[in-house]
N, C-alpha and C positions, 0 to 999 in steps of 0.2 A: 783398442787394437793391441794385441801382445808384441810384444817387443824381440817375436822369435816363430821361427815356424813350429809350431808343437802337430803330434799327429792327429790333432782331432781336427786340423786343417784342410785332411783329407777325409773328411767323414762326410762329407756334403748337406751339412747341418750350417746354422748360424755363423761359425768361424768360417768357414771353404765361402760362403756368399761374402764374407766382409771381404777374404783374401783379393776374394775375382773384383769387387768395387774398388776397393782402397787400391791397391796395385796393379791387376790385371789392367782396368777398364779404364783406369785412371792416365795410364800410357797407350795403352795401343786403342786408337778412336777410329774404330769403323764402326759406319752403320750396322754390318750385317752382323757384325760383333757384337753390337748392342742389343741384341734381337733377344739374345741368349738362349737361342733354342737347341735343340740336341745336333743339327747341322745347318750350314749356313743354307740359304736357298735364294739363287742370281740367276738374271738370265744374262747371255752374253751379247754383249754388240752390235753383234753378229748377226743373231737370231732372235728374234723376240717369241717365237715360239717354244723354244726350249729353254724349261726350269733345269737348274744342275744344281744339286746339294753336294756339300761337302762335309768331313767331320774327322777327327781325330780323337783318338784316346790310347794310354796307356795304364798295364795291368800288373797290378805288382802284389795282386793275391798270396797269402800265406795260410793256409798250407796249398803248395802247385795242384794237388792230387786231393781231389774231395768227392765224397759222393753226388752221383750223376753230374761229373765233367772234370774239368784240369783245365791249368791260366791257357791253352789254346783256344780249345770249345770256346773259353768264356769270351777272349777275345774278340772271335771271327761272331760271336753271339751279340758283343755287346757294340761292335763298329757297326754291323750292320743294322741292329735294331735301332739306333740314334740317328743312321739315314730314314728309315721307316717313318720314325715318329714327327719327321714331318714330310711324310706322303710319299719318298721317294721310293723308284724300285732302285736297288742297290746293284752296280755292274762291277766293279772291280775294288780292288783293296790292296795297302800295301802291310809291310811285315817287316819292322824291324827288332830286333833281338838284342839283349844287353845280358852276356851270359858268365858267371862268376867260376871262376878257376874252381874246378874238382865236380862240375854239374856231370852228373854221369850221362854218357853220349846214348844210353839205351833210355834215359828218362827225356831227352833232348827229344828222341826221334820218335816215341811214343805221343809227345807234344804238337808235334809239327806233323804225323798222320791224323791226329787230331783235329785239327786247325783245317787239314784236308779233306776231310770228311764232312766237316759242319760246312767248310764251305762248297760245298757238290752240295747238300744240302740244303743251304740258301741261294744256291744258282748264281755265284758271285765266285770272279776269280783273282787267287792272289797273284798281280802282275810285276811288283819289285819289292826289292826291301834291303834290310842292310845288319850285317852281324859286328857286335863289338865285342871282346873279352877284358873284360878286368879283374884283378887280381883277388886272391883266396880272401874273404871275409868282406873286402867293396860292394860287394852286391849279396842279394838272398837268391841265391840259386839261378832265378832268372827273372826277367821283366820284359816286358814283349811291348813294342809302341805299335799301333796300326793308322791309317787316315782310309777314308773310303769316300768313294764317290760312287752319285748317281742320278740317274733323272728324274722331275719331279712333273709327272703328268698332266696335261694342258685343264685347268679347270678346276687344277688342287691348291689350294692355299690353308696350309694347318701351320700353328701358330700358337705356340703359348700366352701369344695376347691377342686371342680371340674368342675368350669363353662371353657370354652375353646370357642374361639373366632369363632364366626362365629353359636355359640348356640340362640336358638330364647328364649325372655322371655314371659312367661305363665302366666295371672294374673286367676281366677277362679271367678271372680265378682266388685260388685259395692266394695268399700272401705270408711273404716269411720264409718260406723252404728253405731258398738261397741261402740269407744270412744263419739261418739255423743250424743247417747242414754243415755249412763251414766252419762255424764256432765247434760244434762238437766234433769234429774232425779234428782243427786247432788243439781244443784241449784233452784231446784225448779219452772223451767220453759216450759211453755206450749205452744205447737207450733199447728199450724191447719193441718201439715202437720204431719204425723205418722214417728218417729224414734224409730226404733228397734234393738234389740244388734241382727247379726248376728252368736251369738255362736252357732255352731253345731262341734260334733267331724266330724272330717274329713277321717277318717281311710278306709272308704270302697271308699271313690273317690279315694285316692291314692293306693288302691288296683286294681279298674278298671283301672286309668293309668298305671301299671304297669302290666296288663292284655293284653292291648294294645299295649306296645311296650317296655320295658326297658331300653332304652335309656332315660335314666332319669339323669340328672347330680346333679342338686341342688332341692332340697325343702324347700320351709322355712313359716309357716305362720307369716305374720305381723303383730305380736301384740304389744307390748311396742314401743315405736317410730314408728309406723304405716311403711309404702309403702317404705317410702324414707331411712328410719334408716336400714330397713332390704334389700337390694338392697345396699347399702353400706357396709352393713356386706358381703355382698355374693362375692361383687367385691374386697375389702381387703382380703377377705380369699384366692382365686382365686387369688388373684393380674392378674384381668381384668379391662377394663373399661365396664361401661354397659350402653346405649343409651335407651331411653324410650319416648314414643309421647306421649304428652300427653293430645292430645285429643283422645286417645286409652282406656285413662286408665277411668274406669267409676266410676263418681262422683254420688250418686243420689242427684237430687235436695233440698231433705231435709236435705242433708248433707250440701249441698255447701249451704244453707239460714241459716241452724243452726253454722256454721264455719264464715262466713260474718259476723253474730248478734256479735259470741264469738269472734271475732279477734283469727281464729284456720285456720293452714293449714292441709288441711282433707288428704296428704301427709303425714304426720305425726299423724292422729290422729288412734288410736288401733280398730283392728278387731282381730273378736276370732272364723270367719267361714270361712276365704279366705287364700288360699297359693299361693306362688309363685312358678314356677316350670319352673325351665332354663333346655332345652333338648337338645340333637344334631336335629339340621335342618332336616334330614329326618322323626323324630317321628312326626313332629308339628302336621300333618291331624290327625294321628290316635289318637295322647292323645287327640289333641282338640275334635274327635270328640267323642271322650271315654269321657270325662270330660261333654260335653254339652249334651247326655245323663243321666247324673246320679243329683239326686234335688238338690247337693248341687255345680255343675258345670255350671249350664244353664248359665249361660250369662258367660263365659268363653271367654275371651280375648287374644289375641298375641298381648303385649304392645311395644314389644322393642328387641334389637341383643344386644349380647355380643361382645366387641372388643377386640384386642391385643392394640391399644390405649389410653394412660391416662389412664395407671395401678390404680387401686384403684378409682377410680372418676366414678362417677354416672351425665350424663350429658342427662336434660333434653330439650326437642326438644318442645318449647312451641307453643300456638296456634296463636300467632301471628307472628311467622316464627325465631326467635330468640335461642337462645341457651343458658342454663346458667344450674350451679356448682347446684344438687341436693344433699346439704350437710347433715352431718349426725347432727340433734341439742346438743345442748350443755347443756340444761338444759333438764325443763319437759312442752309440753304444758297443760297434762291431767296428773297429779300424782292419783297414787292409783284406777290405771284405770282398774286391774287385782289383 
């Protein structure tokens, strides 16, 4: 355990898991805490009919303005998808803003028409929130915190510890845009080829898949540590192993030409418009064809099976006939990616 918080603590790789064990989980002992899913899911008291999910995240993306979206989009993209990915429809959200002396008011409010729009978009409204300012060079420009709640429909139960052997794995698209787009943004670099963040909430695709068939075990979208980091999280939680081909899983060419320049494996690098979705074997037609249906599904993949073998291990099936450990990283390749 390092003796400091370094930033590859927020890369959601090997170090961000020890912080949340060693620290987080180590102090604050709740059940639904422990679940470590993308949002809590209780029913109250009250009702024994109504699931409610809840979830919080903050965004402190560098650079604010990237191609296809800005820290708003990604926000209202990225509270609402973490209610999603365990089954909920997402109703309200809140918005608080942590904004540094000299942030220009016409960048402020281009952000926050932002943030308005995605949310009309995902049918989810911003209900409260709270504005701080702190002084010239204390902050990068701005950092947005949001939490969201929602309901989680009678008969849904998804779970990162509920993948079970012999489940097929579900990819929803190409992987990598996100972290790609933003790195070259970052550094300043121009390619002939178009990279674009795929941030979209995703809340009405996993409303069609579970339209389709409810057998729905895991969802997870992979953002922080990209493909590989979350596919090791799902098979730890599970204590499964999970197999993946990987000429299944789709690369776009301008990923895999911008990760070759960057010395980046596009496995690891963040998306903020694709999820994973581990099913029982008999949904796989109907979600797939429910998913390749709807704009944010089309190229919709079946990458990989879940096994009872090499509990916890993510083992990938390469293209040149080989096998080998798809581990979870240790540091960050893309910090401040989200």
């Amino acid at each position: 355990m390092a003796k400091e918080v370094l930033l590859a603590h927020g890369s959601g790789g090997k170090l961000t898991h020890d912080l949340i064990r060693n620290v987080f989980l180590k102090h604050f002992r709740s059940p639904l805490l422990a679940m470590r899913d993308d949002a809590a899911v209780w029913r109250h008291s009250s009702s024994t009919e109504v699931q409610w999910a809840l979830t919080t995240d903050s965004y402190v993306i560098q650079p604010i303005f990237f191609p296809g979206g800005d820290i708003g989009k990604l926000a209202i993209c990225g509270t609402v998808n973490d209610l999603a990915m365990v089954g909920a429809q997402p109703l309200y959200l809140t918005a608080s803003f942590i904004l540094e002396e000299g942030l220009p008011l016409s960048d402020l409010e281009q952000i926050v028409a932002s943030m308005a729009r995605t949310a009309d978009e995902a049918g989810v409204e911003i209900i409260t929130g709270d504005t701080k300012v702190v002084d010239r060079g204390n902050a990068d420009q701005i950092f947005i915190n949001t939490a969201g709640v929602g309901i989680v429909p009678k008969g849904v139960h998804i779970s990162g510890a509920n993948a079970q052997p012999g489940d097929v794995v579900i990819l929803s698209g190409p992987i990598g845009l996100h972290g790609l787009a933003v790195m070259s943004q970052r550094e300043g670099l121009r390619f002939s080829f178009p990279l674009h963040s795929d941030c979209a909430p995703l809340n009405s695709l996993v409303a069609a898949m579970l339209q389709a068939d409810m057998r729905i075990h895991c969802l997870r979208d992979p953002t922080r540590g990209g493909l590989a980091t979350t596919l090791n999280e799902l098979a730890a939680q599970s204590q499964v192993g999970i197999e993946i081909e990987e000429a299944r899983v789709p690369i776009p060419e301008s990923v895999h030409a911008a990760c070759e320049l960057l010395g980046i494996d596009a496995f690891y690098a963040a998306n903020e418009g694709k999820l994973v979705a581990i099913v029982a074997p008999e949904a796989e037609s109907a979600i797939l064809a429910a998913m390749r249906r709807h704009p944010h599904g089309r190229e919709t993949v079946t990458i990989g099976h879940v096994t009872a073998a090499h509990p916890g291990k993510v083992i990938l099936h390469t293209t040149l006939g080989a096998h080998r450990i798809l581990d979870m990283l240790a540091g960050a390749q893309l910090p401040r990616i989200c």
